[in-house]
N, C-alpha and C positions, 0 to 999 in steps of 0.2 A: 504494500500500500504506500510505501515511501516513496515509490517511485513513480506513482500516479501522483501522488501530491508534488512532487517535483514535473512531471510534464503538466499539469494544468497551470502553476504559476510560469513554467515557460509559456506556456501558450496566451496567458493570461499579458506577458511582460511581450510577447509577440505581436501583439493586436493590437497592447498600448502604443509601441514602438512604430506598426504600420499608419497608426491613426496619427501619431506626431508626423509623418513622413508627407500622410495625405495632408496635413495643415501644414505643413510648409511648403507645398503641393500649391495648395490653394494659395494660400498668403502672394506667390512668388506669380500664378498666374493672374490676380488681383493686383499687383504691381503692373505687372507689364500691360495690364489694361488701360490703367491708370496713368502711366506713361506712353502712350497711344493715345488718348484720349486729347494727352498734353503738349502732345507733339501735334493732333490735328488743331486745336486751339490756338498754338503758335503761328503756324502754319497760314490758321483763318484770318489771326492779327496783322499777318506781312501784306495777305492780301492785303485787308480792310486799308491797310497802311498806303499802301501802292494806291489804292482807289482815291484817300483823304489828300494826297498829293497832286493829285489828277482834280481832285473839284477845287483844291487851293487854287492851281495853275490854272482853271477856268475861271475861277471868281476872281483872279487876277485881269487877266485877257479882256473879261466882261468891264471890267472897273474901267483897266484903260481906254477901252473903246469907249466909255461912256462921260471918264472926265480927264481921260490925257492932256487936253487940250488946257483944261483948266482941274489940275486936281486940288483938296484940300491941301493946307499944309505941312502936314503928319506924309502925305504921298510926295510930294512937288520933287523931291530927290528920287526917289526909285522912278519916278514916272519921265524925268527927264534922264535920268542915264539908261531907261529901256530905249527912249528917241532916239538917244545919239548911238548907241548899238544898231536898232534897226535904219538909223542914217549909215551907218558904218557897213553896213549888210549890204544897202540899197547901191552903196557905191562900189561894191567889192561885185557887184552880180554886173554892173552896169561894164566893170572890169574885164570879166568874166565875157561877156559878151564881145568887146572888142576883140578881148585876146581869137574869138572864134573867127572874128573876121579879118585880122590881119595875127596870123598865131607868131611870127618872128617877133612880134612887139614884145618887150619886156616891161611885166607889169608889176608893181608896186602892190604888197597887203596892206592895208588899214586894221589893224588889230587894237581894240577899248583897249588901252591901259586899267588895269586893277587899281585899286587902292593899294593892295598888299601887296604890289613889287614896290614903289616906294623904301618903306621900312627895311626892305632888302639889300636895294643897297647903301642906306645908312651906316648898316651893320658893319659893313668890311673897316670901313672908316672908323665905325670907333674901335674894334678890334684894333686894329694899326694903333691909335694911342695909347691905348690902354700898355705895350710893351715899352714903348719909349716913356714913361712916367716911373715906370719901375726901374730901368737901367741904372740911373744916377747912384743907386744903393751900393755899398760895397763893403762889404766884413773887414777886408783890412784898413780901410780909411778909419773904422770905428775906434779904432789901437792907440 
């Protein structure tokens, strides 16, 4: 009889065992649901994202067509360097066209300057001072 009482608590620690396996079982395909779920949720948001860009850039487009000419003046900046870009388009296409009509012509790009090349080349310049301020220093003069 010892030995039936020892195979039903094996059997017993057997079943417990399968049942922890199937709960980790489950737990693990409960995750990856979960993370699927979360990945198509992400996935939704890029869209949604890509679309809220797309009606920004229309509600832009609309605005200017409707007070470029004269915009508030919160706009008067954005709305005159979109002008001088699409003046800078209009004259690069008109370019463009010659070159088709006489193509040996050599022609000239009109490219908006940024704001941020500016600041760029600043930089090199003060770089360059910044060493000659330090040179004058010398450990043995200090003696």
């Amino acid at each position: 009889m010892a030995f039936n009482v020892n195979v039903d608590e094996l059997k017993k620690k057997a079943i417990a065992l399968g049942q922890s396996g199937m709960n980790l079982a489950q737990t693990g395909v409960d995750k990856g649901i979960q993370l699927a779920n979360e990945a198509r949720l992400r996935a939704a948001n890029v869209k949604e994202d890509s679309n809220l860009r797309a009606a920004y850039a229309e509600l832009g487009k609309m605005y200017f067509a409707d007070h470029g000419a004269e915009p508030e003046e919160t706009y008067a900046a954005v709305c005159a360097q979109i002008a001088n870009i699409q003046a800078a388009i209009a004259a690069n296409n008109a370019k463009i066209a010659e070159a088709k009509v006489a193509p040996e012509a050599e022609v000239e790009v009109e490219v908006e300057a940024e704001a941020e090349a500016e600041p760029e080349a600043e930089e090199p310049a003060a770089a360059e001072e910044a060493p000659a301020e330090e040179a004058p220093v010398d450990d043995d003069s200090a003696e």
